[in-house]
Backbone as numpy.savetxt, mean C-alpha at the origin, in Angstrom:
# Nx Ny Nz CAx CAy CAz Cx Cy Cz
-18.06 12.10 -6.68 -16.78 11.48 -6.35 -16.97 10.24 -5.49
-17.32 10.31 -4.78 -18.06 9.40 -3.18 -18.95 8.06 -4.37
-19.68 8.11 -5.60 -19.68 7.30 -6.09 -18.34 6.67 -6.87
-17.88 7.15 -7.63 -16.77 6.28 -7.86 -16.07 5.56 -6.80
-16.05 6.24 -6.00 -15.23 5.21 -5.13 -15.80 3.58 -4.64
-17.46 4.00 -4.30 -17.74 2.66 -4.11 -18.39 2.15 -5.09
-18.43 2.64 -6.19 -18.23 1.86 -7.55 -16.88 0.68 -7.53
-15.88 1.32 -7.42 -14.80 0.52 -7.37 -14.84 -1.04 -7.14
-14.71 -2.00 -8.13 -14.61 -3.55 -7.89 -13.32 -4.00 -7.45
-12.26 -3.61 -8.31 -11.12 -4.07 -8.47 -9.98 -3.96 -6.97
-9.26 -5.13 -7.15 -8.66 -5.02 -5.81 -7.67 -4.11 -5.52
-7.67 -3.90 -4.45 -6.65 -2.29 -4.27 -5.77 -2.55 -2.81
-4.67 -2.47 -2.82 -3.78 -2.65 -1.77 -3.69 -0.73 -1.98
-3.23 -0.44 -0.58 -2.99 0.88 -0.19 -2.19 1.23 1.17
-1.11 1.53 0.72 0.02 1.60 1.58 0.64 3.50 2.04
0.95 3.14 3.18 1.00 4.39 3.67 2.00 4.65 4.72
3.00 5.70 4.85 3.59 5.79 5.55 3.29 6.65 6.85
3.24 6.11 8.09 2.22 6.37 9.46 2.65 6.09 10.36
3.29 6.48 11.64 3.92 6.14 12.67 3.49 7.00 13.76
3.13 7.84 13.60 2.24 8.41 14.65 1.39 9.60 14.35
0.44 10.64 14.96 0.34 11.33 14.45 0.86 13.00 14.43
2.30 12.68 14.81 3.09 13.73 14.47 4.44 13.37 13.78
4.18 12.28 12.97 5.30 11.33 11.98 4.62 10.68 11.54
3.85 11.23 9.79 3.35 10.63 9.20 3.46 11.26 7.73
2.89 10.93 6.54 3.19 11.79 5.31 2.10 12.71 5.52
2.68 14.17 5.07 2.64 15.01 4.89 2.23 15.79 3.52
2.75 14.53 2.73 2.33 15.09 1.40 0.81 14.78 0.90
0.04 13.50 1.06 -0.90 12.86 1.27 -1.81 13.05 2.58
-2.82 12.57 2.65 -3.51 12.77 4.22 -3.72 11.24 4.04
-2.96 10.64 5.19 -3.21 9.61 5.82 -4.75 9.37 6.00
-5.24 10.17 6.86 -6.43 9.98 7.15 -7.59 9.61 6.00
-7.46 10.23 4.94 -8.68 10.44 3.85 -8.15 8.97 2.97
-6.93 8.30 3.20 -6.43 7.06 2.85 -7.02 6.04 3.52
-7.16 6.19 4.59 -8.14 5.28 5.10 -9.37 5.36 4.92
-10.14 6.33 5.03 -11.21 6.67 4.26 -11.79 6.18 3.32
-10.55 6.01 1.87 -10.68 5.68 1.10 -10.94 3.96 0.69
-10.07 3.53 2.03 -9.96 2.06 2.13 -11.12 1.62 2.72
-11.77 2.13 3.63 -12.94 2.01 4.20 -14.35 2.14 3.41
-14.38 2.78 1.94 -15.48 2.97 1.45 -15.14 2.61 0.26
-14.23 2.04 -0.21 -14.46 1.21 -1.73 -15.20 0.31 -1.93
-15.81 -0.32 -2.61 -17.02 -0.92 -3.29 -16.04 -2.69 -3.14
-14.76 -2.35 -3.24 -13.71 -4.08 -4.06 -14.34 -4.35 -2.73
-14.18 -5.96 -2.96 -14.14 -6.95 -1.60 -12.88 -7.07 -1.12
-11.79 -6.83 -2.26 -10.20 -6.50 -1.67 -10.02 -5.71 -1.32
-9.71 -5.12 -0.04 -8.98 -3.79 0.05 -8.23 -4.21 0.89
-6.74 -4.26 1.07 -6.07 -3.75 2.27 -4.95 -2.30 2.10
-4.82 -1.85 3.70 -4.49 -0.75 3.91 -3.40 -0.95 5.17
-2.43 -0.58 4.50 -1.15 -1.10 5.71 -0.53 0.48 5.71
0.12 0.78 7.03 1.05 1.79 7.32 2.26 0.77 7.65
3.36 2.01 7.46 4.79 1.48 7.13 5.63 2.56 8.17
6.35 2.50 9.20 7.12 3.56 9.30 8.30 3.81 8.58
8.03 4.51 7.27 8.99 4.12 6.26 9.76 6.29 6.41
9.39 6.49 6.64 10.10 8.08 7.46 9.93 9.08 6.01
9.27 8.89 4.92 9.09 9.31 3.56 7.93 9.38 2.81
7.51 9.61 2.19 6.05 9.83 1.15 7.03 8.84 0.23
7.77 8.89 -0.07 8.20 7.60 -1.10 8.37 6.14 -0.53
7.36 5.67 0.22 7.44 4.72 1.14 8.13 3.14 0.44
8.36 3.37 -1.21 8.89 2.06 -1.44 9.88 2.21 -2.99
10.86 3.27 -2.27 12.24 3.97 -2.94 13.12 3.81 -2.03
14.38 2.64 -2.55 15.30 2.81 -1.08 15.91 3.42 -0.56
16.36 4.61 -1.80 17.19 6.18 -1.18 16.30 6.66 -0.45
15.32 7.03 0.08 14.08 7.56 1.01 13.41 6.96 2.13
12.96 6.01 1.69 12.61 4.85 2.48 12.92 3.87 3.35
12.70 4.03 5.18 13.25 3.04 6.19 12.56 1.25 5.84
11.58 1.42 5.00 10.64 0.47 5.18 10.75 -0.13 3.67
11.53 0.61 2.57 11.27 -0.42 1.39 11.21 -1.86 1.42
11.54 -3.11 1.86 11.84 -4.18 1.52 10.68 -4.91 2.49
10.06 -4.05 3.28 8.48 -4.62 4.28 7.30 -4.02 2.87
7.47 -2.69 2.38 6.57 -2.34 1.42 6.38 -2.83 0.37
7.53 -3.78 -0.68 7.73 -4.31 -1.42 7.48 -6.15 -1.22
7.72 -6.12 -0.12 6.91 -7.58 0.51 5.60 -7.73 0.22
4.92 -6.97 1.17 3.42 -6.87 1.74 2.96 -7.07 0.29
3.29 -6.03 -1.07 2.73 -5.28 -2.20 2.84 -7.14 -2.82
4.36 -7.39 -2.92 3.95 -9.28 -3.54 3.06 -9.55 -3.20
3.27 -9.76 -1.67 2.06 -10.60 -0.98 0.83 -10.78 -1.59
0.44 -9.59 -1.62 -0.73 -9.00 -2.55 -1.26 -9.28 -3.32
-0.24 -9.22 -4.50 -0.31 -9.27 -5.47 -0.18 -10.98 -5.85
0.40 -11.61 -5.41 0.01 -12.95 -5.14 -0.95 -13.83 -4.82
-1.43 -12.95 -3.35 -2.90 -13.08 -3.10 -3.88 -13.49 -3.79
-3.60 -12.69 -5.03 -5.04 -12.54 -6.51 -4.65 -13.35 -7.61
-3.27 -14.34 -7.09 -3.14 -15.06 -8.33 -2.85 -14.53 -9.31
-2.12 -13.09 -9.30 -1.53 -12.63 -10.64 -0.11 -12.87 -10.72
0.94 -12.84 -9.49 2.06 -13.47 -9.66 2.48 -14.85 -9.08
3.12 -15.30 -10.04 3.28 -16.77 -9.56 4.61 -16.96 -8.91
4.23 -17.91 -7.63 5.32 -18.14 -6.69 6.79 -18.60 -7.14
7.20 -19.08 -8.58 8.14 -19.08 -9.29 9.22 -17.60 -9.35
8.41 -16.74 -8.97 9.05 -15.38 -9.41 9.76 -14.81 -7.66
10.96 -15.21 -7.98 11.76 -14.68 -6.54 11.54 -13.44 -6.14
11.11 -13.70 -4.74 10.76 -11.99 -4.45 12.67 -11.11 -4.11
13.60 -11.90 -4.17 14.95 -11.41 -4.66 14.67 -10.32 -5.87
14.60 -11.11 -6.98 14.28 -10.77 -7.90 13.41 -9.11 -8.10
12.45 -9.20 -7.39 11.72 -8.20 -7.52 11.96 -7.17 -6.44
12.94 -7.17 -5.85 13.66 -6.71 -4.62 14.57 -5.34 -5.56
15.25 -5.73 -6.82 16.34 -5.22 -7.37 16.52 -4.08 -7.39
């Protein structure tokens, strides 16, 4: 397993909902998320916590933090030159 991971080339954003460590997801282990971010092979990795109060950290019925999670994730994804700054982050807000 521990090889695949730093096999991994491809860029990977990894987002997490984390505010302390007695308010954090529950469904996931935070911890082994970082972990994970820490030992991938990509030269991309980032790893952001959100106090988004949910494991659905970027659903707005659930989520304190959708519209910071849905940011960052453009950002990102911009970053790598796959979306072009033409595309309103309104738009992708919807």
């Amino acid at each position: 397993e521990h090889d695949a991971v730093t096999a991994t080339r491809t860029p990977v954003f990894i987002a997490a909902w984390y505010e302390s460590d007695s308010s954090q997801d529950n469904v996931v282990s935070v911890e082994h998320m970082r972990w994970l971010a820490e030992n991938l092979g990509s030269k991309r990795v980032v790893f952001e916590t959100f106090p988004a109060g949910s494991h659905v950290i970027a659903n707005g019925k659930y989520s304190l933090s959708q519209e910071e999670v849905l940011s960052r994730s453009i950002h990102f994804i911009r970053s790598l030159g796959i979306l072009s700054r033409n595309v309103a982050d309104t738009t992708l807000l919807r």
